[in-house]
C-alpha positions in Angstrom: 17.8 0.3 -25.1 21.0 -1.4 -24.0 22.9 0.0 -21.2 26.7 0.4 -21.5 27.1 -0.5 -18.1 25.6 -3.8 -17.8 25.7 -6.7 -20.3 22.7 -8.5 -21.2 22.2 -10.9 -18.3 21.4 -14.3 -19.5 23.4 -17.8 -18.7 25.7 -17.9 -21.1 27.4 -14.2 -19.7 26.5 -15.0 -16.3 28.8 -18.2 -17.1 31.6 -16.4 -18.6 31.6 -13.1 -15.7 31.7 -16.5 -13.5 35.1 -17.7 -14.9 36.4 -14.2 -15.1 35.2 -13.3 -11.5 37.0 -16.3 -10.5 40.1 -16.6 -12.3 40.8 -13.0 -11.1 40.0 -13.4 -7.4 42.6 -16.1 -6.9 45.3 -13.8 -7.3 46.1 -11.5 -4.8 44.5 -8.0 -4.4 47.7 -6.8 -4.1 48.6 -8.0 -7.5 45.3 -6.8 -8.9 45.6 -3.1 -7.6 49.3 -2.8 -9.0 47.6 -4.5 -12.4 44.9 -1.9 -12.5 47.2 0.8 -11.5 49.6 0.4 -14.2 46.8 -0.4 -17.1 45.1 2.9 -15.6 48.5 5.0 -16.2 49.9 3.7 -19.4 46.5 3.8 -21.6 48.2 7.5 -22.9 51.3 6.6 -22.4 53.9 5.8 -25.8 55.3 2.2 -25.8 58.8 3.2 -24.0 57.1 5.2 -21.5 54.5 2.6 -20.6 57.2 -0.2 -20.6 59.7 1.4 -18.1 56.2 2.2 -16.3 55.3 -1.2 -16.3 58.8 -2.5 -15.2 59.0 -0.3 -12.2 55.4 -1.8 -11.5 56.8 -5.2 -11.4 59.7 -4.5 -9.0 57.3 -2.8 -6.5 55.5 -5.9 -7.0 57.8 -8.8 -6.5 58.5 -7.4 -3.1 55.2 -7.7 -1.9 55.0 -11.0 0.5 51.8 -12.1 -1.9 54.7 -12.3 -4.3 57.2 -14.1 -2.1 54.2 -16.3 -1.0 52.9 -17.0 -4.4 56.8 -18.4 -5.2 56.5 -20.5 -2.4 53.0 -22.2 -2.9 53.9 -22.8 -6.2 57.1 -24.6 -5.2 55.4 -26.5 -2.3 52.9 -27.7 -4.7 49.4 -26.2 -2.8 47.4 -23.2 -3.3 48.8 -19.7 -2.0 47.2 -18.1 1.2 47.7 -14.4 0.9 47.9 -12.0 3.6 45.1 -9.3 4.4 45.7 -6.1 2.2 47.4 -3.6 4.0 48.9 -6.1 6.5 52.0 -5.3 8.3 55.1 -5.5 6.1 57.3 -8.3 7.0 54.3 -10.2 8.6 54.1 -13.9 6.3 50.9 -15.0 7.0 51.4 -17.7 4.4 53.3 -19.5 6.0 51.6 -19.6 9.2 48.9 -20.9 7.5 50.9 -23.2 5.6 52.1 -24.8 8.4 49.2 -24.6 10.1 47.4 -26.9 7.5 50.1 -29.6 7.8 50.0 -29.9 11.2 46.0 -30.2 11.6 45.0 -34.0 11.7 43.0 -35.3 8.8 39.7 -35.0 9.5 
């Protein structure tokens, strides 16, 4: 009997949930809560319903820091460093860290 729950394990799936698993986890959670949040409400909804959803998703989203942060990485050419879920608002960890990193002697 297969389960619906759980795949077959064997290397080739363990491979591919490997890949998934880690492209997902290098976004921030804050990104993938408001991603699951909006595929979660618009699976009933009709197209224009779930696109003026979606679109009021995405301006809660871009004024998250992780989104600010994310714009900044990118621009600064290194990997983001996202604040702790449910840190306080205003607070850009990113940065810190950013800066942080520069100033530590090579080791």
């Amino acid at each position: 009997m297969v389960s619906l729950n759980r795949p077959p394990v064997n290397a080739v799936n363990q491979a591919m949930y490997a890949q998934i698993r880690d492209r997902m986890t290098r976004h921030s959670r804050t990104a993938l809560h408001h991603a699951k949040e909006s595929l979660n409400a618009i699976e009933f909804m009709d197209l224009k319903s779930g696109y003026e959803f979606e679109q009021r998703m995405t301006g809660r989203l871009v004024a998250q820091p992780d989104a600010r942060e994310a714009v900044t990485a990118l621009r600064e050419h290194c990997p983001p460093v996202y604040r702790c879920d449910f840190a306080k608002p205003g607070a850009d960890v990113g940065a810190n860290q950013r800066a942080g990193n520069r100033l530590q002697a090579p080791g």
